[in-house]
N, C-alpha and C positions, 0 to 999 in steps of 0.2 A: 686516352692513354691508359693502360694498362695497369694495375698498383701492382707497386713491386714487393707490398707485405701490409700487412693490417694486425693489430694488436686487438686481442680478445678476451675480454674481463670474464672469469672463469673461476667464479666461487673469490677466494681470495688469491687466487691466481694470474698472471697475466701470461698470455700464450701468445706470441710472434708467429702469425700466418703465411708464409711467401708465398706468391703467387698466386692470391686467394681469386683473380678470374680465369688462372684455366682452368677451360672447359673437360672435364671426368666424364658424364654422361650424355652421349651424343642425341639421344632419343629426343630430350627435352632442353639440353643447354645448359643443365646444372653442375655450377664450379665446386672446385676445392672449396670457397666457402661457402657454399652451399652445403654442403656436403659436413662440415664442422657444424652450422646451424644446425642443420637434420640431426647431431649427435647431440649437442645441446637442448634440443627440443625434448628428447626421450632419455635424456639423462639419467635420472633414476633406474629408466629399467634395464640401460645398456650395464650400468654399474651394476646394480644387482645381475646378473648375468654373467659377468665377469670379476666380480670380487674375489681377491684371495686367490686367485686363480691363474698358473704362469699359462700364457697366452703369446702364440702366436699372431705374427702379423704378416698377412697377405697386403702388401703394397704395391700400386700401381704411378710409379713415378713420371709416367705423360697419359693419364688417364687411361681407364678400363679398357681402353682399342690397343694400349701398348704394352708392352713385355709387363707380366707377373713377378714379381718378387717375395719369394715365401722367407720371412726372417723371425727368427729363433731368437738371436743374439738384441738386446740394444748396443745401438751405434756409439761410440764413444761422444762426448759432449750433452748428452741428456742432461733435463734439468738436475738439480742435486735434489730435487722434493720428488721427484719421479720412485717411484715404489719398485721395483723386481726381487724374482724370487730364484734361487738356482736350482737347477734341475741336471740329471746324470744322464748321461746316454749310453748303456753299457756296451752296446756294441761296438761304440769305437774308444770306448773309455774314455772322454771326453763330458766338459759340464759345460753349461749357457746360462746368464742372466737374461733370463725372459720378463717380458713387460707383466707388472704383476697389479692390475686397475685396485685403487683403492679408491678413486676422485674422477668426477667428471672430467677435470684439467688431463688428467691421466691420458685419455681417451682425445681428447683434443689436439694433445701433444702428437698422439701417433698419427691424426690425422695430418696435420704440419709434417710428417715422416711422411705422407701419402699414402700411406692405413687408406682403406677400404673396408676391408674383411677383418674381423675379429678372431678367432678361432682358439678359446682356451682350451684346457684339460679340464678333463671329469671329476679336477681331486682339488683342492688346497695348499695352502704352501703351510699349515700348520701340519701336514703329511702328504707330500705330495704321493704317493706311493699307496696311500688307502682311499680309491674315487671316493666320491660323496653324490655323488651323479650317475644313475644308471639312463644311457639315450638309447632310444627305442628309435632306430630309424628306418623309415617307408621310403624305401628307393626300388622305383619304379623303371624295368625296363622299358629299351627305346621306344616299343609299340605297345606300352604298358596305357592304358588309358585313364584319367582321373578319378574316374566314376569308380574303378578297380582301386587305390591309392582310399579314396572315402569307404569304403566298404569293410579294407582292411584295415583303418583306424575303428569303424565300429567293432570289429571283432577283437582287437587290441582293448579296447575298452573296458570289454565284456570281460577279457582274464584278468584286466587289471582289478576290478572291481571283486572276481572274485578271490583273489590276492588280497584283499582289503587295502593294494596301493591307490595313490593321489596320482593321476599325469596327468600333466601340463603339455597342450598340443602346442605347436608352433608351424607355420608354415616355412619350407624348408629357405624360402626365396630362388627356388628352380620349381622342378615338377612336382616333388613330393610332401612330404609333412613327417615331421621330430613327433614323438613326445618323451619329454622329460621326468623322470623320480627322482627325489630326493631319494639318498638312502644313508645307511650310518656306514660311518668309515669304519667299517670292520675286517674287510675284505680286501685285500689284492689285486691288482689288472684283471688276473688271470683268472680268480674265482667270480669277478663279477661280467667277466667276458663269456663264463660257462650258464651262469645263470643267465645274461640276455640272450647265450643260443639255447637254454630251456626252456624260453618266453614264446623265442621266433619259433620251434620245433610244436608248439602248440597252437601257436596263432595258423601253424604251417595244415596241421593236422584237423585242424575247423573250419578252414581254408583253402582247401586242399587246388580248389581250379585258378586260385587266385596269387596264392603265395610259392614263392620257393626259399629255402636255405642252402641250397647247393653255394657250392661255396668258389668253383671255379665262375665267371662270367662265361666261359664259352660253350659252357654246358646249361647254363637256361635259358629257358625259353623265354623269347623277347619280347613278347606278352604279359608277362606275368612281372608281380610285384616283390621283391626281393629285401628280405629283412635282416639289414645289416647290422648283426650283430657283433660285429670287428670295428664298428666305432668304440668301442668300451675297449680296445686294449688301450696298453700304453702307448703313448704320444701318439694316440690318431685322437684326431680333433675336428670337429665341424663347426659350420657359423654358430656364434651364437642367439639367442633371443636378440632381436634389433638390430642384429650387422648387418650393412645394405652387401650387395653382393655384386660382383663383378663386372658387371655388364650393362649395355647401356641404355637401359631401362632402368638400371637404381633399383631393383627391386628390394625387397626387405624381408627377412626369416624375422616374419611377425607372431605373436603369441593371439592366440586363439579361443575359443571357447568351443565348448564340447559339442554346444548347440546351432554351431555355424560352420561345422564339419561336411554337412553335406550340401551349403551353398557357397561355400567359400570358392575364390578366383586366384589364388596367389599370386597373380599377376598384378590386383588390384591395389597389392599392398607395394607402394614403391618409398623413395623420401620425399616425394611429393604428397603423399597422401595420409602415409603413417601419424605426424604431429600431428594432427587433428583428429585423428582416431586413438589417440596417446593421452589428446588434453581434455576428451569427451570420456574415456573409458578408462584412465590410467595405467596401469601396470597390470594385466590380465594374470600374469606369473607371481604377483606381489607375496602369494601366501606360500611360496613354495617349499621356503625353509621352517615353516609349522606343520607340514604334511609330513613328516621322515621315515621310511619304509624300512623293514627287515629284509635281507634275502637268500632266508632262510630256510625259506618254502622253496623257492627256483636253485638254489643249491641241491636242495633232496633230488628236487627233477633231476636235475643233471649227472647226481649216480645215480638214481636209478637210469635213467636213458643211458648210464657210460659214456657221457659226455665229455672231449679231452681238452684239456684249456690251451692244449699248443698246436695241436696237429690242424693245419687248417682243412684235412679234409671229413673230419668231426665222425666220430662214430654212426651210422646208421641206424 
C-alpha cells in the first residue's frame, strides 16, 4: 500500500512529504521522494545556487508527464521558518512573496509543494534590482549540433579570460550549456543585459559560422547556436546549478569543469547519477562568490557597438 506521507529530518527541521511514492520520472521509476533524497544529497550546492535569491518554482503536481505549474507567489500555509523575499512587477504594478532558499529544509519544503525546477533571479534580496549574476547562456537551435554548443563554450572562454573574468560552466540539463559570473551589484537589468549582448556580439564576431545574436527565432538559422543574452533581464530566469529538469529522465543542470567541455554528455548527468558525482567531486561552483568580476569593460563595448538595453532588436 502506498504511504500517504513520510516525515524528513532536515538539518534541525522536520519536513512532512505526501505522497512520497508517486511516480515523477517515468524513464526510471523515481518518486517524489526520490526526488527530495536527490536535493538532499547536493544540498550544499543547490543552496549555494539559490541563496538570497527570490526563486521561482516550476511545479509539477502529478509528475513531469502532467500539467506545468510556474509559481511566483508562496501558497498560503508555508512553514513560518520558510524565508521569502518581495519582488515588484511593474508592469502590472503588482508584488509576490517568492521562495527565498536560505536552508536545505527550504528546498525540501518546495519539493513537498512538487517543486521540480528551481529557477531564481540573477540578483539578491539585499537588492534585488542590482544582478550579482551575469548568465551566459548557449542555446542551441533545433539542428544545432553538440559539437557546435562545445566549441562555442571554447570560444566563450577565450573572451572571458581575456576579460580577466571566472565562469562557471553548467550543463544546461536540455541540449545546451550555462556559464556563470559572479559580478558586483553595481548595475541594473538593463546595463547588465547590454553588457551580456557585448559578450554574445563578440563571441558572435569570432564565431561567425557558428553563432547568432539575431534576436527574432524566426530569423535564425536552425543550425546555428544562439547566445541568449535576454536571460539577464529582469525576471527571466533559468534552472539553476543542480535543478533536476522536467522530464522524464530527471536530468540535472549540473556544474562542470572547463576540462570536461568537450567530452561531456548532458544526458549523463540525471538524479540518479549526479549524488555520487556531488560526494566524489563536491560542489564544482563552490568558489564562485571569491571569483567577483567588474563589467566595465563589456559596458564600454556596448557604447561603443550602440548597444540599446530595451529595444530587442539591438543595434547592428
Amino acid at each position: 500500500m502506498a504511504k500517504d506521507a513520510v516525515e524528513l529530518e532536515v538539518g534541525h527541521r522536520t519536513v512532512r512529504l505526501s505522497s512520497p511514492d508517486r511516480v515523477y520520472f517515468a524513464a526510471r521509476g523515481e518518486t517524489k521522494l526520490d526526488l527530495a533524497n536527490y536535493y538532499l544529497a547536493v544540498g550544499d550546492g543547490i543552496v549555494r545556487a539559490l541563496r538570497d535569491r527570490p526563486c521561482m518554482m516550476h511545479r509539477f503536481p502529478s509528475g513531469v508527464a502532467g500539467e506545468k505549474v510556474h509559481q511566483k507567489r508562496i501558497p498560503g500555509g508555508a512553514p513560518p521558518w520558510l524565508e521569502t523575499v518581495r519582488v515588484h512587477f511593474p508592469r502590472y504594478n503588482r508584488y509576490a512573496d517568492e521562495l527565498c532558499v536560505t536552508e536545505v529544509a527550504s528546498v525540501v519544503w518546495a519539493v513537498q509543494m512538487s517543486t521540480v525546477e528551481f529557477h531564481p533571479w540573477n540578483s539578491r534580496r539585499a537588492d534585488t534590482e542590482k544582478p550579482d549574476e551575469w548568465r551566459i547562456d548557449l542555446d542551441p537551435m533545433p539542428d544545432c549540433p553538440f559539437s557546435r554548443v562545445r566549441r562555442v563554450a571554447h570560444v566563450a572562454h577565450e573572451v572571458l579570460d581575456e576579460l580577466g573574468a571566472v565562469g562557471w560552466p553548467k550543463t544546461s540539463g536540455g541540449n545546451g550549456l550555462h556559464i556563470y559570473v559572479r559580478v558586483k551589484p553595481e548595475w541594473g537589468f538593463a546595463d547588465v543585459r547590454r553588457a551580456a549582448l557585448a559578450f554574445a556580439k563578440e563571441v558572435e564576431r569570432r564565431a561567425p559560422d557558428d553563432v547568432t545574436t539575431t534576436w527574432w527565432r524566426k530569423d535564425r538559422d536552425p543550425a546555428m547556436l544562439f547566445v541568449d543574452y535576454n536571460q539577464n533581464a529582469r525576471d527571466h530566469t533559468i534552472a539553476s546549478a543542480y535543478s533536476v529538469r522536467g522530464n522524464p529522465e530527471g536530468t540535472v543542470s549540473t556544474p562542470i569543469r572547463w576540462d570536461e567541455v568537450d567530452d561531456v554528455d548532458p544526458r549523463d548527468f540525471t538524479i540518479a547519477t549526479v549524488p555520487a558525482r556531488f560526494a566524489e567531486l563536491g560542489d564544482l561552483h563552490a568558489g564562485i562568490d571569491d571569483a567577483v568580476y567588474t563589467l566595465d569593460t563589456l559596458i564600454e563595448w556596448a557604447d561603443r557597438d550602440g548597444l540599446d538595453s530595451a529595444n530587442p532588436d539591438d543595434a547592428k
